[in-house]
N, C-alpha and C positions, 0 to 999 in steps of 0.2 A: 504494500500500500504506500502509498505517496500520498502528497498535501499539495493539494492542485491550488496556487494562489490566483485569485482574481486580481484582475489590473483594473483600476480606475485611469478616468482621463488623462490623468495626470501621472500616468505611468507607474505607481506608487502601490504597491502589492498589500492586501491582507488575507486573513485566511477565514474565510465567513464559509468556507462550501469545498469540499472535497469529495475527491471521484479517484478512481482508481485510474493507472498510469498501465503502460504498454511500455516496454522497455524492448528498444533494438537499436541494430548497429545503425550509425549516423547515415549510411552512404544506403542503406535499407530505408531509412527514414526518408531521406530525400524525396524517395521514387515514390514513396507513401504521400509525402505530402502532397506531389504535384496530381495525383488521382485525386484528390481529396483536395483541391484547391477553390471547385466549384462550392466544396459544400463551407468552407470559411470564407468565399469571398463577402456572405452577407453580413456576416457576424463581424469580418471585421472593418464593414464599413460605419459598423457602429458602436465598434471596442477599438479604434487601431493600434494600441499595446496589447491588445488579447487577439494579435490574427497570427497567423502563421508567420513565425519568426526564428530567423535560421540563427541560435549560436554557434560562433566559430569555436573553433578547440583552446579551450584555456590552457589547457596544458601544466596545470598549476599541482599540488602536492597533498594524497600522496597518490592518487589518481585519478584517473576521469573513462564516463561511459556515456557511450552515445545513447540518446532516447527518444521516442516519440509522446509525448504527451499531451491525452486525446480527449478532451472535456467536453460539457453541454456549449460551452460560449469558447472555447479555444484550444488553442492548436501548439504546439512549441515542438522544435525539432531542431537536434545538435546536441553535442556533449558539455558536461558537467563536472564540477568538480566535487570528489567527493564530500568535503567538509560544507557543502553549500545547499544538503540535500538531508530534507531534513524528512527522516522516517518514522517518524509518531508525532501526535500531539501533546503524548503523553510527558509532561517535564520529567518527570523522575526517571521515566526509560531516556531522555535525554540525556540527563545528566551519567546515566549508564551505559550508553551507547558509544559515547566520546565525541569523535569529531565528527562522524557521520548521523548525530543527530543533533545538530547545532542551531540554534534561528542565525536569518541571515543575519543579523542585526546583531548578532553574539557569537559568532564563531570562533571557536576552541583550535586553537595552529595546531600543529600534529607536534609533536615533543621529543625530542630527543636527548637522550640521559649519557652522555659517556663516563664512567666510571674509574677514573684513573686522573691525577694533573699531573704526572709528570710529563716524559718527553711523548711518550707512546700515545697519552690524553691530548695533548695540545695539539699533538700534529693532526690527531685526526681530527680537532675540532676544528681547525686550520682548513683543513683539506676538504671534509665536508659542508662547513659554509661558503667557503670557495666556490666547492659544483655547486652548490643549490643557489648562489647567488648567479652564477652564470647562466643557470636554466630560467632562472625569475625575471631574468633580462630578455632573454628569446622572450618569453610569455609576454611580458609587456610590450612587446613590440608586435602579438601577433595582436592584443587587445586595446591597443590604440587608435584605432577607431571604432571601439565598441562603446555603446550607450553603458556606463559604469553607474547609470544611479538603475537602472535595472538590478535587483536581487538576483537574477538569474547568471547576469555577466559580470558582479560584484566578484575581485581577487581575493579569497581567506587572507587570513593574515599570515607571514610567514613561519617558517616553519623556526621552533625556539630548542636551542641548541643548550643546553646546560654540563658544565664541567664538573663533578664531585671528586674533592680528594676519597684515596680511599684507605689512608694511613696519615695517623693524623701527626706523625712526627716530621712526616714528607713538606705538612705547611710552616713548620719550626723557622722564624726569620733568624738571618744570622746579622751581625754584624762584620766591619774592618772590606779589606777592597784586595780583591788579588791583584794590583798593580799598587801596593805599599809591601814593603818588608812586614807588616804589621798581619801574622794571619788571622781571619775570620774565624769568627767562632758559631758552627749551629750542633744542632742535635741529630739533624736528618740528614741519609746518605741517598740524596735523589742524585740527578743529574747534574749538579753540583758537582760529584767526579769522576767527569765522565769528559774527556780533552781529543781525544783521536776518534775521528772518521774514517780512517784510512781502509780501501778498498784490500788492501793487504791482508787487515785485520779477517777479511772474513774468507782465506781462503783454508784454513786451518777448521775439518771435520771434526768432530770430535766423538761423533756413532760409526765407529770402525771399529774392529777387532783389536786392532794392536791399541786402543784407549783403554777396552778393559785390561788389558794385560798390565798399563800404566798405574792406571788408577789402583791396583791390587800391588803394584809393586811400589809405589808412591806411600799407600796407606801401611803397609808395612814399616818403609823408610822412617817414615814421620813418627811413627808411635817407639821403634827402637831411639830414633834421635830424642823424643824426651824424654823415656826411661831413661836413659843415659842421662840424660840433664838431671832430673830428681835423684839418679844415683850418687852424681860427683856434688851434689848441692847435700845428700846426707854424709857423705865421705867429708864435709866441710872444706871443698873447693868450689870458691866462687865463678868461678868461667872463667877470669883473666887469663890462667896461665893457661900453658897447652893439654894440662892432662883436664882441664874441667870445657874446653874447649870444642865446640860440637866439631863434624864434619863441613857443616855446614853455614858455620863462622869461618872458614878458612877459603873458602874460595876454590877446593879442587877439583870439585865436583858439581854437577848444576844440582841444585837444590828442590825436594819433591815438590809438586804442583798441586796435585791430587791429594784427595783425601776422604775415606769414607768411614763415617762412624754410623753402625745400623741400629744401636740403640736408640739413637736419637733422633732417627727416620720413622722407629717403628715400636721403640718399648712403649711401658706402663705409659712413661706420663705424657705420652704428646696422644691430642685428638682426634677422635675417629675420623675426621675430616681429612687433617691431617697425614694419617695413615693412610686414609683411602688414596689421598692425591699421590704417597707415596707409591703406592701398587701399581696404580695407573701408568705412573712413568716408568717406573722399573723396568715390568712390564712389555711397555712400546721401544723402552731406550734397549734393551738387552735381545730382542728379537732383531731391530732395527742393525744393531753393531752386530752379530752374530749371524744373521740371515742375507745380508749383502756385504757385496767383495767393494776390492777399490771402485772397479767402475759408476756402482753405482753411485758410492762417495765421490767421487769425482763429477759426478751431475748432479750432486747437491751442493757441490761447493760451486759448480758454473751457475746456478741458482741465485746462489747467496751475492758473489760478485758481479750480477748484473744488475740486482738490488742494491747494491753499494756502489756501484757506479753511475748508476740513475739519484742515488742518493745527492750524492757529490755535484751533480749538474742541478740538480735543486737547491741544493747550500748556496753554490758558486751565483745562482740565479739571483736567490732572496738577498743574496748579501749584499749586491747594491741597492736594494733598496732599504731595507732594514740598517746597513750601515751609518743611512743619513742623519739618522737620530742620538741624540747628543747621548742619549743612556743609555745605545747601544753601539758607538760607532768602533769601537776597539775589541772586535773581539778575538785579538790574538791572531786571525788565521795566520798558518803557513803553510810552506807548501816542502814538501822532499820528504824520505823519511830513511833512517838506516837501521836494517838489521844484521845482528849481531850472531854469528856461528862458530861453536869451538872447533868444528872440523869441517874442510874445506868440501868435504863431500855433503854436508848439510845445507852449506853457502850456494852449492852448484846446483841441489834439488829448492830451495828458496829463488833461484834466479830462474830456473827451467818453470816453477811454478808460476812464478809474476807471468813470465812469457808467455805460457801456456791459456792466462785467463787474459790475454789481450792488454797488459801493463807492462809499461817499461821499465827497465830495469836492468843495473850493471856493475857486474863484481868488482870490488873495490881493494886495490890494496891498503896497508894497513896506515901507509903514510896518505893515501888521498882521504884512506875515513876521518884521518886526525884534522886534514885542511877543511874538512867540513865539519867538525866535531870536534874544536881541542877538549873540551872534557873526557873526548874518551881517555886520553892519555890517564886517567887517573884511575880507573881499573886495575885493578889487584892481580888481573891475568892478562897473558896478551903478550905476543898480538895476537889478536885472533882474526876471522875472515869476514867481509864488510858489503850487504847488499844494497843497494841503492834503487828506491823508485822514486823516483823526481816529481811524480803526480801526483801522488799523496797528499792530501788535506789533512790538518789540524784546524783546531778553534774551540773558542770556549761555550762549552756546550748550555752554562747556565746562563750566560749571557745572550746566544740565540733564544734560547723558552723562553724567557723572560721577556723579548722581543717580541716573540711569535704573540704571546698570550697578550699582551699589549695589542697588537694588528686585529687579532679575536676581537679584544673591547671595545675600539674604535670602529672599526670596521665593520663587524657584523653584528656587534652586540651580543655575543657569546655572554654568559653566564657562568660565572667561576665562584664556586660555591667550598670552602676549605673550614681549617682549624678545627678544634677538638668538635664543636658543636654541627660542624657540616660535614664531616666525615661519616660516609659513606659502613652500617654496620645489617644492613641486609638487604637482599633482592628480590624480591618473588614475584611469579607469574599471577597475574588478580581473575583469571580466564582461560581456556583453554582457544586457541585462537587454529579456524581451517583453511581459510582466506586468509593468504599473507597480505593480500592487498585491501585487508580491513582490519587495520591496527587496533581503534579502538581502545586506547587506555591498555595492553597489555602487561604491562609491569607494575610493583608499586616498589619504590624504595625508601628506605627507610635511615634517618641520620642520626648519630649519637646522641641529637638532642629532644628525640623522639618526632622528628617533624617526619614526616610521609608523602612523597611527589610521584605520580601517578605521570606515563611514559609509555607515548606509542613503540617507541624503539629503543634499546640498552647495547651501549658500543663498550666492551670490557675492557679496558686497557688497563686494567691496576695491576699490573707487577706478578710478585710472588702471590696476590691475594687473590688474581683471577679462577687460578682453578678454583679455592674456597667458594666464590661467588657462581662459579658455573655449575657448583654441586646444590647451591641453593636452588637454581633454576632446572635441574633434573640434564645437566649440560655435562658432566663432570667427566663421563668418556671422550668427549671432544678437545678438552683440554687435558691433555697429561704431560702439564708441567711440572717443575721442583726446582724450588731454590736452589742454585750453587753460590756459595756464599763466597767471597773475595774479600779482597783488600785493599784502600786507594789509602797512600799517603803521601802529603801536598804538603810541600818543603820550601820554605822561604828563605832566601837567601839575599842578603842584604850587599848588591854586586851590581858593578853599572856595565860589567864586559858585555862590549859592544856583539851584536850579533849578526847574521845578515840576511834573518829575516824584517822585515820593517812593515811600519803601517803609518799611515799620519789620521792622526786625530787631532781635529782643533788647531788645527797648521803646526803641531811637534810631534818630530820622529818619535816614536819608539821602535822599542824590540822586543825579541823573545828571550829567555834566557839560553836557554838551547836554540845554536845554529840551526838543530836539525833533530825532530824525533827521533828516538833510540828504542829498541827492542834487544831483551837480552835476559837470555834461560827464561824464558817463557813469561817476561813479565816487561811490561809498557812505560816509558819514559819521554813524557810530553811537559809542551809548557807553552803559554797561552799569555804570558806575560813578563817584564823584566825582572819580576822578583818571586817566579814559583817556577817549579817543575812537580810533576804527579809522576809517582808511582802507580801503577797497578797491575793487580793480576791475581795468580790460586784461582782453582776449584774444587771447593770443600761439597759434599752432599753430608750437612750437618744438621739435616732439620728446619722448620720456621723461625725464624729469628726468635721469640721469644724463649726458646729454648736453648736455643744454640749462641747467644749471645757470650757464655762462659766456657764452649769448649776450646782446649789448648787447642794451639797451633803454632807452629813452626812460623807463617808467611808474616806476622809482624817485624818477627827479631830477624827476618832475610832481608826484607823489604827494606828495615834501619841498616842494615848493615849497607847493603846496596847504596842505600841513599847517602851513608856518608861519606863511600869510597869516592863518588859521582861527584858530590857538593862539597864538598871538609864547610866549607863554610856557613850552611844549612843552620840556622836557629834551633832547629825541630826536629831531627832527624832520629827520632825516638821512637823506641817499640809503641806506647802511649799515643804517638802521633796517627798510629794509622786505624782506619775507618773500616767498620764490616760493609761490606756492599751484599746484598741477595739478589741475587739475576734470574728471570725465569728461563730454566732451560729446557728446551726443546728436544723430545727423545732422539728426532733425526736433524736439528741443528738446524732448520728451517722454522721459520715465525708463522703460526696461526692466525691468518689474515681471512678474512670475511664472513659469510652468513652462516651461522648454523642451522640446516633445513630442517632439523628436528623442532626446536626453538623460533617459531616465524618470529621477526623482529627482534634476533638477539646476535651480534657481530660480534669476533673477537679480534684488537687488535696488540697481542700478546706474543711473547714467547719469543724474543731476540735475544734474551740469555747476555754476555758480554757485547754483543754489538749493536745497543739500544740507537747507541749516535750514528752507528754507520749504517742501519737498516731504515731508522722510522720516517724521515722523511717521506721514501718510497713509497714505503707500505702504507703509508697513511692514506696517500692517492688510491694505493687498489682496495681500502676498506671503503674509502670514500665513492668508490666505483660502485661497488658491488651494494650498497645502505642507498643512494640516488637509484639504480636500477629499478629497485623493488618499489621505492617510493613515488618511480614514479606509472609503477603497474607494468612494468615488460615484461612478457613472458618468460619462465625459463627457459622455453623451446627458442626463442628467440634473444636472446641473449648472448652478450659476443662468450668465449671460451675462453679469453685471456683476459689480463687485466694489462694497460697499453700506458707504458710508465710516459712522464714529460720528456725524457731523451728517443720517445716514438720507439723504443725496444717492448717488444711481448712479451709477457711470462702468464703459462697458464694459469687460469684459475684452482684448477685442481690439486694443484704446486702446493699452492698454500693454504689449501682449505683446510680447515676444521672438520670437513667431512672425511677427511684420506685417514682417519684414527678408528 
């Protein structure tokens, strides 16, 4: 049933009399009407707002259906937009229905909730008010000469995009400036340290066979190195000398990376949630590395690096424009990056690799690493053998978010909703929904301070907490993620050596403190400004942070030591200085990008594990692809099969669906 409005003379609709409605395609409709022309021409020579009146296609969100609508006094033929079509008289079924029972006069925009403010939230709320501001520009152009005080060709109002933190330590402000000697202080380890994009970074698998062999050989390593430590510390040897001295203070050997503790994946005290998300990854990660050879690795890493290189053409893009503004115009970039190998035959499988995925790149002796890099000289080993990719990007990755989410505000009026009280602490479905292309209020969410926001769509992008949140929503097989817990520490050093990377800001040079990014025994050495350089790297499988906040680990006191062979000069360069990072990691090392078809209206933009900075840009575009698709009713039969990044490269949809689990 439908609510046939009578028009007065004055073109101005109310609802005094209602008739049932016929609903078919527009181009059906047509050929209907001009049969049927004879019997409106009398009617509308004495209604001419109630005669046969063709709507053009609005085109507008989150769909539209062509109609014929066939009354005692009028005629209307063309398509409509969902939210402008109102199916009861009933208010209260109104108000339960959502957008598609709306009065013209009040129409409810369709909603959309992403779940997450870090870099993985922003981008995508970036990315998808972007398309939906490009598509609302078409539309208006096709309804510019359409009579807009007609209800019929009245535009809903746009679609309202809201950001939820969903850890509330993520919104923790900090103080001090990473271009002072003076370093900042917060609580939260978001994006904050996170400095390298490098398309490098993601050629490195980590679901192959020879990782579990690592990981088991690493977790071994690490649990002997601090028995040892607690032994020579009861023997009453402090570390100084050589006999209380790990292996791994010395510099002879590259230092373990991995590390698995399973009681604290799966004992008494961690929750069922918890456990279950463990199972799930395990699970996919352990089939995934044991059920395919290199090859197939090798097509997940050509994956990764065309998402990182599409990344990089989007960085390189935004950044002149985002650069012009005074609080964001320094953000570090640079460009080169050198990795670091103890044996030359590792240096040669690093430079065949670059090559192999379409990057340049060229082995270095040990004196040109130094002319780009005098800090290496300060290494405790050496020389060792020196890779060079010239195209590599750096930049500071909390000063682009913080940009981006700014261009949100301004720009499209995104909604950024944080701190203890707006933190994000449940999801649920309010409906079971069969028609994806009838949202209808599907979600309701809920914030720490008991407030409740009801959402035709939910885009996941929170971190480690996503799978939690997809087990709320009966989602939890789609994501089988798990934390691997890391380490960043961001070292000040109070140093004007000239460098030669440079940027001007405000008409004065600066630089970077590092010529040139370093990589070295599996851990990252960037800098983003004259007075820091970041450490990072480990991956621990130690549980949800709130458990695993206290298990030992080896990667702080490698990380200081590293840091102060690098810097002698370093302020900071303390076990205490460095930060836990949790990264959601992916069982096959690919990110969970778009729609979950079990879940109509639930996308996930999750699972980049260490290379949030060098993926999410991209991905952001293909979640944004795939959330405009639906919204704006295309069929799955018709819908393209890739998602078609801004550097015009393809990558399947089915790559990175949520569905492939």
């Amino acid at each position: 049933m439908f609510t046939s409005n009578k028009s007065n003379s004055n073109g101005n609709c109310n609802s005094n009399s209602n008739s049932n409605i016929m609903f078919v395609p527009p181009g059906l409709a047509l050929s209907l009407s001009t049969c049927l022309s004879s019997t409106v021409a009398a009617t509308s020579a004495s209604r001419p707002y109630g005669c046969a009146a063709f709507c053009p296609s609005l085109g507008t969100y989150p769909s539209r259906r062509g109609f014929l609508a066939l009354t005692a006094t009028q005629l209307t033929v063309g398509t409509m937009p969902f939210s402008s079509i109102n199916t009861t008289n009933n208010p209260q079924e109104k108000k339960q229905n959502g957008p598609l029972a709306t009065d013209d006069n009040n129409k409810d925009p369709v909603r959309i909730a992403i779940i997450g403010g870090g870099i993985a939230g922003i981008t995508a709320a970036q990315a998808i008010a972007n398309h939906l501001s490009s598509n609302r520009n078409i539309n208006s152009n096709i309804n510019s000469n359409n009579n807009n005080n007609n209800p019929l060709l009245r535009q809903p109002p746009p679609p309202e995009i809201v950001v939820f933190e969903a850890d509330a330590a993520a919104d923790t402000p900090f103080e001090g400036s990473f271009n002072t000697a003076q370093p900042p202080r917060w609580t939260a380890a978001t994006a904050r340290n996170a400095n390298s994009m490098v398309p490098g970074a993601a050629m490195h698998i980590m679901s192959q066979r020879s990782i579990l062999w690592q990981i088991a050989h690493d977790t071994v390593s690490e649990w002997a190195a601090l028995k040892y430590e607690q032994g020579m510390q009861w023997l009453g040897h402090d570390g100084d000398d050589d006999a209380g001295q790990l292996s791994i203070d010395k510099f002879e050997v590259p230092p373990p990376y991995f590390a698995f503790h399973v009681l604290q994946c799966v004992g008494p005290n961690v929750s069922w949630p918890q456990r279950r998300s463990f199972f799930t990854f395990f699970r996919q990660f352990v089939q995934t590395s044991l059920w395919t050879g290199p090859t197939e690795a090798d097509e997940r890493a050509k994956h990764i690096v065309q998402l990182a290189k599409a990344n990089r053409a989007i960085f390189l893009r935004d950044y002149q424009t985002l650069s012009k503004n005074k609080s964001s115009n320094d953000m570090g970039m640079g460009r080169g990056f050198i990795s670091l190998h103890r044996t030359l035959e590792k240096a040669k499988g690093a430079l065949h690799e670059a090559e192999q995925f379409g990057e340049r790149a060229e082995l270095l002796s040990w004196d040109q690493a130094l002319q780009f890099e005098p800090r290496l000289r300060n290494l405790p080993f050496g020389p060792i053998y020196a890779v060079h990719r010239p195209d590599d990007v750096t930049a500071n990755c909390l000063t682009y978010t913080q940009a981006l989410k700014q261009q949100c505000l301004d720009k499209w009026n995104v909604q950024f909703r944080g701190n203890t009280t707006g933190t994000v602490t449940s999801v649920e479905r309010t409906k079971p929904q069969v028609n994806n292309n009838n949202p209808s209020k599907r979600f309701r969410i809920t914030t720490a301070d008991g407030s409740r926001y009801e959402t035709d769509y939910v885009v996941l992008a929170a971190g480690i907490n996503t799978p939690l949140f997809a087990q709320q929503l009966d989602a939890g097989r789609y994501c089988p993620t798990y934390p691997l817990r890391g380490y960043s520490m961001t070292l000040y050093v109070n140093d004007e050596t000239i460098g030669k990377v440079k940027l001007k800001a405000e008409q004065k040079e600066k630089h970077n403190l590092l010529h040139r990014p370093i990589s070295v025994d599996q851990m990252y050495c960037t800098s983003v400004s004259p007075h820091m350089a970041r450490l990072a790297g480990y991956g621990e499988l130690v549980g949800y942070r709130e458990a695993a906040t206290h298990v030992p680990s080896v990667g702080p006191r490698v990380m200081a030591r590293y840091g102060q062979a690098i810097f002698p000069q370093a302020i900071n360069a303390r076990e205490d200085s460095a930060v836990q990072c949790f990264r959601p990691f992916s069982p096959d090392d690919l990110p969970l990008v778009g729609k979950v078809t079990a879940v109509p209206g639930l996308y996930l933009h999750h699972g980049h594990g260490t290379l949030g900075w060098t993926l999410c840009l991209a991905t952001a575009e293909c979640v944004a692809q795939a959330l405009v698709d639906d919204m704006q009713g295309i069929e799955e039969s018709k819908k393209k099969t890739t998602f078609v990044l801004p550097d015009q490269t393809h990558i399947a949809r089915s790559v990175l669906s949520p569905d492939r689990f």
